[in-house]
Each structure stands twice: as structure tokens, then as C-alpha cells.
C-alpha positions as CSV (number, residue, x, y, z in Angstrom):
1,X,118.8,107.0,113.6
2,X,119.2,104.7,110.5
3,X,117.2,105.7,107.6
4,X,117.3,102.3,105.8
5,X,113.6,100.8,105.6
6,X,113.1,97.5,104.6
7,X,110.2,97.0,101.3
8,X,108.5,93.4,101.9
9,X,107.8,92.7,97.8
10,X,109.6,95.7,96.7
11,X,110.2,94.9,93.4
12,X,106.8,95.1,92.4
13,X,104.2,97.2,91.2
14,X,103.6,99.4,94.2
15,X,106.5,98.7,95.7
16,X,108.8,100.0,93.3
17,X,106.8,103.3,92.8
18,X,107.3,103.6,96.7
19,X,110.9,102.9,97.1
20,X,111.8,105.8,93.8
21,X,109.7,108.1,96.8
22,X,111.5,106.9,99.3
23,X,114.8,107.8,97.8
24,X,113.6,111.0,96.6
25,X,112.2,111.5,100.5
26,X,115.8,110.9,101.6
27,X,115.6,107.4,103.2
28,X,117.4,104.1,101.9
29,X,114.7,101.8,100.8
30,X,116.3,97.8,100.9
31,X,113.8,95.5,98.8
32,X,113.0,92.4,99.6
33,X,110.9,90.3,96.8
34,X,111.1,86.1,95.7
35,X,110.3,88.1,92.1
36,X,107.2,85.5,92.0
37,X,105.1,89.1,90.7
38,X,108.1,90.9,89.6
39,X,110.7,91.7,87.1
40,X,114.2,90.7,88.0
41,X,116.0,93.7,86.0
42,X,113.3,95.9,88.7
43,X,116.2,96.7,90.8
44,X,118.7,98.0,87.7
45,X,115.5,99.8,86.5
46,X,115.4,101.6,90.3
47,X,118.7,102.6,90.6
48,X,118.4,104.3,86.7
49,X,115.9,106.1,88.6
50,X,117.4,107.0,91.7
51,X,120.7,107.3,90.5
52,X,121.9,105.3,93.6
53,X,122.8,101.0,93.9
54,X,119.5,99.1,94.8
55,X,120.0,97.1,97.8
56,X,118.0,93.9,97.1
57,X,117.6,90.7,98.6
58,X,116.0,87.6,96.8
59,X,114.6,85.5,98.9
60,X,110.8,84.6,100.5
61,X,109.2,85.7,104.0
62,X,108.5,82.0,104.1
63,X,112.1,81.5,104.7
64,X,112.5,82.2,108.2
65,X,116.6,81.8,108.1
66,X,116.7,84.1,105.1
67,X,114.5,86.3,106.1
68,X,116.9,86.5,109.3
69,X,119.6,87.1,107.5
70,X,118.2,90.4,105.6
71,X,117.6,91.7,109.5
72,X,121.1,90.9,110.5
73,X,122.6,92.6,107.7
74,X,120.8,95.5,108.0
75,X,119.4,98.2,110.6
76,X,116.4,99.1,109.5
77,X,114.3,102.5,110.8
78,X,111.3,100.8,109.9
79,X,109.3,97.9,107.5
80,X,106.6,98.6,104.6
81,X,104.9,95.5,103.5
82,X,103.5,94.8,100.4
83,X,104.6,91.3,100.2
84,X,101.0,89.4,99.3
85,X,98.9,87.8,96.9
86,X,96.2,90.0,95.6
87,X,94.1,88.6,92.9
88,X,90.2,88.3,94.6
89,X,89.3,85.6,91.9
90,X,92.1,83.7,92.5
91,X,91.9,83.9,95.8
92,X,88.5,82.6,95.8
93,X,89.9,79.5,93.9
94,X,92.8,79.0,95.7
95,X,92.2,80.0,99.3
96,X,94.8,77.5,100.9
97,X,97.7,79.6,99.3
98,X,96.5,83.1,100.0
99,X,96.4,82.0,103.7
100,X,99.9,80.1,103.9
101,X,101.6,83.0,101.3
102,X,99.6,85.8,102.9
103,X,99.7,85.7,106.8
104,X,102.4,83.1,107.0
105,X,104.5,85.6,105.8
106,X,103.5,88.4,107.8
107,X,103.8,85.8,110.9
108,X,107.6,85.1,109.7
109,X,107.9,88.7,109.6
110,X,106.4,90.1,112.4
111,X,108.8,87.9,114.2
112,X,111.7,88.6,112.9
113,X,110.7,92.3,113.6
114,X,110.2,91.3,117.0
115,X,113.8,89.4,117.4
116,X,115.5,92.2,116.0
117,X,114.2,95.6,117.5
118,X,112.3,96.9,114.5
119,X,109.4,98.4,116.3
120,X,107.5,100.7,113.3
121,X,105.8,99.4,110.3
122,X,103.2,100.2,107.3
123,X,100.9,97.5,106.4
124,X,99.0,97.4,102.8
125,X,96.3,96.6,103.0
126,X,93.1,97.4,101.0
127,X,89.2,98.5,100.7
128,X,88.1,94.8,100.5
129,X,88.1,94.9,104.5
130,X,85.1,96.7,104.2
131,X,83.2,94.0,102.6
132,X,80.0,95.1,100.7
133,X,80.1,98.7,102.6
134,X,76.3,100.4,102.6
135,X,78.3,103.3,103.4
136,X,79.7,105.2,101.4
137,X,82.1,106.7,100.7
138,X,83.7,104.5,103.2
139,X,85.3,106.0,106.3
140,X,88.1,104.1,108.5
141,X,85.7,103.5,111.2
142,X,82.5,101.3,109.0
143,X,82.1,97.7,109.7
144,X,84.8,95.3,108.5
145,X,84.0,92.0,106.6
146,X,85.1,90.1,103.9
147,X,84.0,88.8,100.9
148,X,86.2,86.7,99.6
149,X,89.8,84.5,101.3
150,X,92.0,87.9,99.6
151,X,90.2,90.2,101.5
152,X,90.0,87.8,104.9
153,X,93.8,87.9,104.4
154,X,94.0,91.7,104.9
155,X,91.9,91.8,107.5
156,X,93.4,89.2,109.7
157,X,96.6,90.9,109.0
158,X,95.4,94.2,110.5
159,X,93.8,92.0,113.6
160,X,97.3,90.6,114.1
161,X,98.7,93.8,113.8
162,X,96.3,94.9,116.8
163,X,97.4,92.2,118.8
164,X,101.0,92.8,118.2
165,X,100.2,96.8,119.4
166,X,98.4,95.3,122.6
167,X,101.5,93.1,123.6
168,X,104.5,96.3,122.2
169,X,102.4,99.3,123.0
170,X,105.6,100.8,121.6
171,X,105.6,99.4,118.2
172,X,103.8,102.0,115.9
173,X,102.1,100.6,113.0
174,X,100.7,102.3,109.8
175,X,97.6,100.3,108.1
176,X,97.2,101.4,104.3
177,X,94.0,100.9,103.1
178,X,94.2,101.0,99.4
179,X,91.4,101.3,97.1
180,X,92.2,101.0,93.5
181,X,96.3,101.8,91.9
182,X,96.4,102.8,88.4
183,X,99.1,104.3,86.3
184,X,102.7,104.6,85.8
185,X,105.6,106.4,86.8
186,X,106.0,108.9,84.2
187,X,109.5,107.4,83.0
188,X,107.5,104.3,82.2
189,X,110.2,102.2,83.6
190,X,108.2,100.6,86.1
191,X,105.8,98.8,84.2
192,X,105.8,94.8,85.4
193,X,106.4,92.2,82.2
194,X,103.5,90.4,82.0
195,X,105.3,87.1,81.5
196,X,106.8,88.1,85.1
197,X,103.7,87.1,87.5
198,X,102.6,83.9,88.5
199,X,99.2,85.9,89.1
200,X,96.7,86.3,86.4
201,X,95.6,90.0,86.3
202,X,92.1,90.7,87.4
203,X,92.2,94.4,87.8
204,X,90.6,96.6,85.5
205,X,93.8,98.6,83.7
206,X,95.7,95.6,83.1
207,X,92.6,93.7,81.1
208,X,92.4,97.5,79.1
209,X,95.9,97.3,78.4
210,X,95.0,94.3,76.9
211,X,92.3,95.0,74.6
212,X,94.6,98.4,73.4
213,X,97.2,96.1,72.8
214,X,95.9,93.5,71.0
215,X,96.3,90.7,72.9
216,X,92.9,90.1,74.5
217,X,89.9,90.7,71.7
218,X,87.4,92.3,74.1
219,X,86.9,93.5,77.7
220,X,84.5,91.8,79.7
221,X,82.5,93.5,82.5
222,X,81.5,91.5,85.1
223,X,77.6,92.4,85.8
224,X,75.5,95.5,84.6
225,X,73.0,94.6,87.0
226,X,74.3,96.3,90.1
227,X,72.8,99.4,91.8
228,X,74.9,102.0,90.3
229,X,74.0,104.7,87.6
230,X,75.0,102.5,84.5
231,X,74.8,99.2,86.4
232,X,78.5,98.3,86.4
233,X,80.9,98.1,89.6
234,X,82.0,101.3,91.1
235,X,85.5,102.2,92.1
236,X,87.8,104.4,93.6
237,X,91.0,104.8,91.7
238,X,94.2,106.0,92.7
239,X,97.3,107.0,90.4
240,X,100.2,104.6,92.2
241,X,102.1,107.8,92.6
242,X,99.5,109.2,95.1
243,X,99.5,106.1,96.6
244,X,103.7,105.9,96.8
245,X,103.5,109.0,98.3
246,X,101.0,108.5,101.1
247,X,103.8,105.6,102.4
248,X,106.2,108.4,102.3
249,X,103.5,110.2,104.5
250,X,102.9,107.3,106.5
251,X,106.1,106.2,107.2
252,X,107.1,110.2,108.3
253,X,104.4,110.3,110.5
254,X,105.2,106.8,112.1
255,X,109.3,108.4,112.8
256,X,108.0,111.5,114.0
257,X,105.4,110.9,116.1
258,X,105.5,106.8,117.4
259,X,101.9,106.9,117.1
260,X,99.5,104.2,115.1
261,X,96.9,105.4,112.7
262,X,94.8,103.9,109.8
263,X,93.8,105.3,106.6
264,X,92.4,105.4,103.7
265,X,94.4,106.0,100.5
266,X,92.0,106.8,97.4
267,X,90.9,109.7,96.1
268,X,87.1,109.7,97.2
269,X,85.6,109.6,94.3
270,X,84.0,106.1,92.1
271,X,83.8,105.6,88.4
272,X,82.2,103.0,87.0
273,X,83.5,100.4,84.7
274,X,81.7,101.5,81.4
275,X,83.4,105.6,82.3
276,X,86.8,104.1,82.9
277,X,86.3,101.9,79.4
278,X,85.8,105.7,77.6
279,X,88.2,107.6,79.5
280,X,90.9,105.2,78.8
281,X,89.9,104.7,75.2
282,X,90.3,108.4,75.0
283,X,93.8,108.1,76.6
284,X,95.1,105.3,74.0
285,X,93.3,106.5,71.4
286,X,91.5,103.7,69.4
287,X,88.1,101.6,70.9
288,X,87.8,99.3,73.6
289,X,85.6,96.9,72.9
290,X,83.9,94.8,75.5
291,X,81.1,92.6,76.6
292,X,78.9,92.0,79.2
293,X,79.1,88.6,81.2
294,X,77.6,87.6,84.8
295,X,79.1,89.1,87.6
296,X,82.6,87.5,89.4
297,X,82.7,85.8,92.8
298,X,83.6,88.1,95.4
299,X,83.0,91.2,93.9
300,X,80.7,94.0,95.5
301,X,78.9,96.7,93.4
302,X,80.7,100.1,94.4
303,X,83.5,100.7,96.6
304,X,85.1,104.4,96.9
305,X,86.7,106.1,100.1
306,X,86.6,108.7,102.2
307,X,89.8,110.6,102.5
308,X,88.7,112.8,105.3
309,X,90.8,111.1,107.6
310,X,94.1,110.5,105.4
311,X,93.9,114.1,105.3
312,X,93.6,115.0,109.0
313,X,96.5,112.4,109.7
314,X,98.7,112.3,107.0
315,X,98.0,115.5,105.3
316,X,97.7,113.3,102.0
317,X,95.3,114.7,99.0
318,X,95.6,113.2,95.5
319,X,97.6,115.3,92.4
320,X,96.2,113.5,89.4
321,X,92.7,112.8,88.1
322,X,91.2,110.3,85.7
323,X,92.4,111.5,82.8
324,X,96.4,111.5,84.3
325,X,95.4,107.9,85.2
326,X,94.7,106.9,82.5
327,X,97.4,108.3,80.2
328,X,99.8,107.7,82.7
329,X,99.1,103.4,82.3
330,X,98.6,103.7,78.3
331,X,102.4,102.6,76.9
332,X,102.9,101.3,73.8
């Protein structure tokens, strides 16, 4: 059996920490990224890594003929897609192009799946298809919602997902659900250019990056009014090498054993904004100073998994704690 698998947005932030994985697990990642959220040296900066030529294909899941073309050129074991818009604020501005960018391209690439034989994938997509969970710490089987058009994305996605499994009972399908990435590969190669996205960042790390660097004069925390012990969101954060490594997992199981499954990937434990503020002013070593402003649209007040599952399934656990986490994203 072929051991190339194609990466739907490969080039960028999770995606690059999975394919160096992948090649260290033995298969032959091919990217495929429009480099709309990515770096276009990504691909030099992989094969540094691997040691090996990085197949990579520019072009956009909206582009059904390209698209095509990748298929035709390749035979490919299986598909990991993290090709999406992910920014909840923006998505809650600009709903229209999370829908068209979002599931248009998993429609576009679903068929061309279908067209050419590929019958396994992994899906990413995330925690926010648990809405505002009362439970928690949030196990696969709690209510799905959304809060905001990002989150609606995911979750549609998994529902086509289902409806593709109903129609090729023999299509086996891996959905990811990711709580919060953090960190770096240890090389510090993979870090994205922030000129290099089209997306404003809205995660945490990136806006503490910012404040440690300079270029942003104070971090503001979106409510300190929730029900949580200091009254600032909760969340479950994962070092992106965990996560990279679950795929390999995933991706495994799917090859070995044909059969679905959906996880959680976190580590099944929440911080809070103000500990995540002093643990990663302890990782860069100076103050992070920040301010309190009204909560953002979209956001829910604490959101951390359970891994119970991801365990039983994938036998995945988590290496690296807070502290790694933090370290790990500080580079100066």
C-alpha cells in the first residue's frame, strides 16, 4: 500500500508539525496549502527537518481542476485536513467567507476523494463543537452546538463527514477535536511569519508573543466576569507536538483497523488566562502586562477535555506540561 498522505493546509502551523511526524513515522506526507496562513520557504524549512524533498503543491481546495490534478499525480493512503479558517472573531465578522472557504473546500475535497479511491481521512476539527459545554471536562459524547459561524463550520464538517460514512460504510474517517495548540517544535523552525497570514491572531500565545516582543503594549483579557476561579476564560492547552502526534495515532489506527472514531486531543486540564499570563512571563522572562476589557463575541467561559477516550482509542497521552508550553512558543 502507498504510504503517501495528502496534508490539506500543510504548510501551516499544525500542519507542518504533523507532516515532520509523519516522516519521522515513516509515511510520505504531500502538502497542499494556497500559503494564504503560511510561509512559502515552510516546505525548504521541512525538508531541513526531515532531511528528505517536500512534495508541495500550491494551489486552493476551491480549485476543483487543481485540486484534481494533486489526486492524479499522486496515490495517496489517506487525507489529513487542516485546510480552514480558524479565527472565532473573525468568523463572527465575516461569516460568508468561513462558510464558502470552510466547507466549500471540504465539499471540493470530499469529492475528489470520492472520484479517486481515497477512502480514509482525519478531519480537524475543534472543542468549539461543544458550544458553551455545562460539562466538563468535555467528553466525545456531550451535546454539540455552536457559538459562533467558525465553530458552525466544524461541526457541519463532521455532519458531512457522517453522511459521507452512511453512503461509503467503507470510508474510515478520523475527527480530531482540538482544544487549544501551543508551542513550537524545538528546532524553532516552524514558527509562521506574522506578515504571512491574512488572519489576524486571536489566540492567546500569539497576542503574548506580542507583548514579550514589543510590538503590542499590553494584553487584553476578554472578561473577568466569568464563573471560573479568577474570572477569566478557561482552557485546555495542548503543546502542537502532542497534537502532531495524535494524527500520527489517528492516521495508524485508521490503516490498521478501517474503523471511524472521534476524539478528543487536549490534555484534560484548563488554565485560565491570568495563570497562562504568569506562566509565560516566567518562560520569557520579563512582565506581561495587560488589561481587562468586556468579554469577545463568541467566546464561552471554560472549555477543557476529557482525554479518556483518546486514550482508550488511540492510546494518545500528552508529554509536555505548561511550563514546556510555554518555553517551547517563547523565541526571540
Amino acid at each position: 500500500m502507498t504510504d503517501k498522505i495528502l496534508l490539506t493546509g500543510g504548510a501551516g502551523y499544525i500542519g507542518a508539525h504533523t507532516y515532520v511526524a509523519l516522516a519521522k513515522a515513516g509515511f510520505t506526507p504531500v502538502i497542499l496549502d494556497n500559503f494564504s496562513n503560511a510561509d512559502h520557504d515552510t516546505p525548504a524549512r521541512l525538508a531541513q527537518l526531515t532531511g528528505k524533498a517536500c512534495l508541495c503543491h500550491e494551489c486552493d481546495l476551491l480549485d476543483q481542476k487543481a485540486l484534481d490534478d494533486v489526486f492524479k499525480a499522486h496515490d495517496f493512503a489517506a487525507v489529513v485536513h487542516f485546510a480552514a479558517y480558524k479565527a472565532v472573531g473573525d468568523s463572527v465578522a465575516r461569516p460568508q467567507a468561513y462558510f464558502n472557504n470552510n466547507m466549500g473546500g471540504l465539499i471540493n475535497l470530499l469529492g475528489a476523494m470520492e472520484n479517486h479511491g481515497v477512502t480514509r481521512i482525519v478531519f480537524s476539527s475543534s472543542a468549539t463543537v461543544y458550544g458553551d459545554s455545562p460539562v466538563q471536562p468535555i467528553p466525545e459524547t456531550a451535546p454539540l452546538s455552536a457559538t459562533n459561524p467558525y465553530g458552525l463550520s466544524k461541526l457541519v464538517g463532521e455532519q458531512m463527514l457522517g453522511q459521507m460514512q452512511v453512503a461509503h460504510p467503507e470510508w474510515a474517517i478520523s475527527i480530531l477535536r482540538y482544544f487549544n495548540p501551543v508551542g513550537l517544535h524545538k528546532s524553532g523552525l516552524l514558527r509562521l511569519s506574522p506578515e504571512n497570514t491574512t488572519q489576524p491572531p486571536e489566540n492567546l500565545m500569539p497576542r503574548l508573543l506580542e507583548v514579550a516582543h514589543g510590538t503590542r503594549k499590553q494584553l487584553s483579557v476578554f472578561g473577568n466576569d466569568y464563573d471560573t476561579p479568577d474570572g477569566t476564560g478557561m482552557r485546555d492547552y495542548i503543546h502542537v507536538e502532542d497534537l502532531a502526534r495524535g494524527h500520527v495515532l489517528a492516521l495508524e489506527a485508521l490503516i490498521n483497523t478501517d474503523q471511524s472514531h472521534t476524539v478528543n486531543l487536549g490534555t484534560g486540564r484548563g488554565y485560565s488566562v491570568l495563570e497562562m499570563i504568569e506562566a509565560f512571563a516566567k518562560a520569557c522572562g520579563r512582565p506581561i502586562p495587560y488589561e481587562m476589557v468586556p468579554r469577545r463575541a463568541g467566546d464561552v467561559a471554560r472549555c477543557y477535555a476529557d482525554v479518556t477516550h483518546a486514550k482508550e482509542v488511540l492510546g494518545f497521552e500528552t508529554k509536555y506540561g505548561l511550563a514546556e508550553m510555554c518555553a517551547d512558543s517563547w523565541v526571540e
